[in-house]
Steps between C-alpha positions, in 0.01 A plus 500: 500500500295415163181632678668863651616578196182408312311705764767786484444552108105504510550792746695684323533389072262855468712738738688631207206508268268700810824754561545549106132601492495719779827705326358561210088576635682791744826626271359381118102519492584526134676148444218327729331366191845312358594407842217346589499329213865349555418392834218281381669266320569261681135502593426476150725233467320309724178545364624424149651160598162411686250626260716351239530134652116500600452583130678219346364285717126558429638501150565145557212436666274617203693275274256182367645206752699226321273220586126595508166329638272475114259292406761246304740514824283417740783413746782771402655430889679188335667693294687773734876481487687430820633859490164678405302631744103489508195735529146432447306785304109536424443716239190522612599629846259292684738263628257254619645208770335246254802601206777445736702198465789336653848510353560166567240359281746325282857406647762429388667182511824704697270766665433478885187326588212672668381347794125469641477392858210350605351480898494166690218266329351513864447877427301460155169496507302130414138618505194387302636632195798274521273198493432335191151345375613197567216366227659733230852316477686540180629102440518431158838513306598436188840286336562240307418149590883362453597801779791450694431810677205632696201631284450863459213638730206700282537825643826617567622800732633769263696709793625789192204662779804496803626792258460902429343383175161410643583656853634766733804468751307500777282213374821282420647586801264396719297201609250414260751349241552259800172431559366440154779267446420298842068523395682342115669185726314462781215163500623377181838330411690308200335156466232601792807420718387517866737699722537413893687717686747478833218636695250251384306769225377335217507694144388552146552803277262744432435515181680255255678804362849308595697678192649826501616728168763793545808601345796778548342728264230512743704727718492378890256211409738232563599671802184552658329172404822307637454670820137432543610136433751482748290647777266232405746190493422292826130531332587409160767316461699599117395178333088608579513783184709550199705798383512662167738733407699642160819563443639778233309814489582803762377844313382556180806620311700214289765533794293382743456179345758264633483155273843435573573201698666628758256769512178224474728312843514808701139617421377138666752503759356865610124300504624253657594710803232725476252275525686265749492225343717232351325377188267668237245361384468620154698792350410664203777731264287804555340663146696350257356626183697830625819389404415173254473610164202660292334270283114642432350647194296766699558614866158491576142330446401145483780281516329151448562480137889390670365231522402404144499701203787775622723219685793593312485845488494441934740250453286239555535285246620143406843514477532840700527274868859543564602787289671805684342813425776739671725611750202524793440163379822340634458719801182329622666154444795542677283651824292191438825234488556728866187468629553070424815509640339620829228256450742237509668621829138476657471877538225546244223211423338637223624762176306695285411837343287776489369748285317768633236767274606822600811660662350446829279607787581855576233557749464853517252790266524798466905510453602652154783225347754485228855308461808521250504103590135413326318465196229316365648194356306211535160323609566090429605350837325201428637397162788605624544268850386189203772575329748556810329133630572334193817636435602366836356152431696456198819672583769221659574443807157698599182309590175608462381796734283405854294785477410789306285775625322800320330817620107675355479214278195330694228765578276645364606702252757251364463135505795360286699310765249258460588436134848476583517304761459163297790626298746609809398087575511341159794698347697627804510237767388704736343376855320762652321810306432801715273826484522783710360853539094387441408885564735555169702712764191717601362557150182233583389807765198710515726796593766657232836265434833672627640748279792253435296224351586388155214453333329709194267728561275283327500278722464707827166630312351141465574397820334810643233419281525092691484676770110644458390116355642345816333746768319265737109578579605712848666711222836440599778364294564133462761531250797420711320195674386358201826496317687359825175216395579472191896478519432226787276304259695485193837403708291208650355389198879415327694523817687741512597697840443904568721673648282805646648781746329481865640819709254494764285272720196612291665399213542141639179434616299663182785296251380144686115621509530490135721177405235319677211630337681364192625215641285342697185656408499457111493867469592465082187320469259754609309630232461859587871539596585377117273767384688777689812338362381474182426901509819632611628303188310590243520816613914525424415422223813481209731597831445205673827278498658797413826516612650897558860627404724503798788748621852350435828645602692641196833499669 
């Protein structure tokens, strides 16, 4: 009945308008004009409503977005609201595939999880590329000599790569995080254990790469790397690698950070399934000199002098070891009694925490940035994880941290980790000291850093100067090959392990090629290699151990 009447009124809703017209053309020619305009109206109604909506709604379109990709919010999809919706805008209308990134980069500890199906292992390719030099095995790692625990393996597998920050979706969805994680296991295994399997195959891994680095803020990392180890299991068995992960950090707005205990539980509980497992290795309270307290006298520069003649001004000095700077304080020790609380229930073997030197990673130039949530703030994460590491030591019922790890403070262009690494020992307690990022996240390169990197200007000219000293004699750059050298050397030399991110098979293989030429073939004693070394440096001059301001969230 609905649908005959409906039909009905479309025939006929202008038969009285049509008649009207028709009156007054034949009997009123005069009163055409003001009838014709009468009869319109409800056309003009109709218009006005449409034209009107369409209006308001480009209105709203041409409004500045609430949360906006800029060069100090390098991730602004953390911080959408669960009612907002999303757009992505270019302004310089070339919207390239390269700038497009996934909105799950960063979930939520209640948000669905994305999932990334991967084909029967019978269906991935094993070709030459997946073989390893076999002569080129990574086996030396570093601990101390009273360890309970397994040593720490030299190179470790930095997976932030399994990520939109250094890659696209169709990279992390498909097979080559797989397969650079099996060419990482395969031929070499913890303690050179041999593996015999059902069917009478005899392994060792790969390359002695055994230890893996990710963490939630590294969007789907956990996911995907999880995955490729599952797929891999009746190869390599959970106790033939470790796992690294962090707890705390989600976005880069202050509520993203979750030091809460219950929040620091669910956050490894979420690994835990991600990465299907039932034990962690080592978890680390994710960039804690975001939320512990300032204590500096400058944001920026050389920060050495902590050590000595500015101690107290970093509070660093005698008498300063348990002493409470602030609120963010307390909230790193009570996600550190968590973290020991899980430690005791088996679920975690080793705490610590980490400090990173910039905001982090966003992968992709050309994007103009800006954020409400940032502002430059500070540029002392290593002063600042002492402190944090000696505050724990001293604070009852805490023990001293397992491990403490540091980002672009062994490279290159800034060499203070090894000056502080005695110190995190001596002072702190600590076990294990950690470096990552080598490449300074991509500044050590011959091509132009990504627009979101954090340091000076200054500095991006000297290392483009670096970048004509280190040119090899075929003319082409050797810059980022001689600071993975250098990094490799200096860790060796005090012992300390490098995490450094590996996103392809390429990046396997050419990682391994290098450790050995510094391990096994003495590469640090080579003459002419110091002299190239020796160049880059000098030619940094006054900004070498300089140490750039860094983006933090102002609310």
């Amino acid at each position: 009945m609905v649908g005959s009447a409906a039909r009905k009124f479309m025939r006929n809703w202008y038969a009285v308008e049509v008649q009207l017209f028709s009156y007054f053309l034949i009997s009123e020619p005069q009163n055409l004009l003001t009838s014709t305009l009468l009869q319109a109206i409800p056309l003009y109604a109709v218009i006005g409503i449409t034209v009107g909506g369409a209006g308001w709604y480009l209105a709203r379109l041409a409004q500045g977005p609430s949360v906006v990709w800029t060069k100090s919010n390098p991730t602004p999809w953390n911080s959408v609201k669960p009612d907002e919706n999303i757009k992505m805008m270019d302004p310089s209308g070339k919207f390239a595939k390269r700038f497009v990134i996934s909105v799950y980069m960063v979930e939520r500890l209640d948000a669905p999880q994305p999932t990334f199906p991967l084909p029967p292992l019978a269906d991935v390719p094993d070709e030459d590329v997946d073989k390893a030099d076999d002569a080129k095995r990574v086996t030396t790692s570093f601990g101390p000599a009273d360890a309970t625990l397994p040593n720490i393996p030299a190179v470790v597998f930095g997976a932030a790569s399994f990520s939109a920050f250094y890659n696209d979706d169709d990279h992390i969805r498909g097979i080559t995080p797989l397969r650079t994680t099996r060419l990482a296991l395969r031929y070499v295994c913890v303690s050179h254990l041999v593996i015999r399997r059902s069917d009478g195959m005899v392994y060792e891994h790969r390359y002695d790469i055994r230890a893996f680095d990710t963490a939630p803020f590294y969007g789907p990392s956990e996911i995907v790397l999880g995955n490729a180890l599952k797929a891999l299991k009746n190869e390599f068995p959970r106790s033939s690698y470790q796992l690294f992960t962090k707890c705390g950090r989600f976005g880069d707005t202050r509520d993203t950070f979750d030091y809460t205990p219950r929040g620091v539980r669910a956050s490894v509980e979420r690994s835990l399934a991600r990465l299907h497992t039932t034990y962690l290795d080592t978890v680390y309270l994710h960039d804690v000199e975001f939320i512990a307290a300032p204590k500096a006298p400058r944001t920026s520069g050389d920060h050495r002098t902590a050590l000595g003649v500015e101690a107290d001004a970093y509070g660093l000095g005698e008498g300063c070891e348990a002493v409470v700077c602030g609120a963010g304080d307390r909230e790193v020790l009570e996600a550190i009694g968590e973290l020991r609380r899980l430690q005791d229930e088996g679920v975690v073997r080793r705490v610590g925490i980490s400090g990173a030197c910039a905001l982090f990673l966003g992968s992709r130039s050309g994007s103009v940035l800006t954020s409400s949530h940032c502002t430059i703030d500070t540029g002392y994460p290593l002063p600042t994880l002492l402190r944090l590491a000696i505050l724990v030591k001293h604070t009852a019922p805490y023990t001293p941290l397992d491990v403490v790890m540091s980002y672009c403070h062994l490279n290159l262009q800034n060499r203070t980790l090894l000056d502080f690494k005695t110190a995190f020992e001596r002072r702190a307690g600590v076990k294990h000291v950690l470096t990552a990022s080598p490449l300074s996240m991509r500044l050590l390169m011959p091509s132009n850093p990504p627009t979101w990197h954090p340091a000076s200007e200054a500095i991006k000219d000297a290392i483009k100067r670096v970048v004509q000293v280190s040119k090899r004699p075929d003319g082409e750059s050797g810059l980022p090959e001689l600071a993975l050298e250098y990094a490799f050397q200096k860790a060796k030399e005090v012992g300390i392990p490098t995490v450094v991110g590996l996103g392809s098979l390429k990046d396997v293989h050419e990682n391994a090629r290098i450790w050995y030429a510094v391990d096994k073939r003495g590469l640090g004693e080579n003459e002419e290699w110091k002299q190239r070394v020796q160049g880059v440096l000098d030619e940094e001059g006054g900004l070498l151990d300089h140490s750039w301001e860094n983006p933090r969230f102002s609310k």
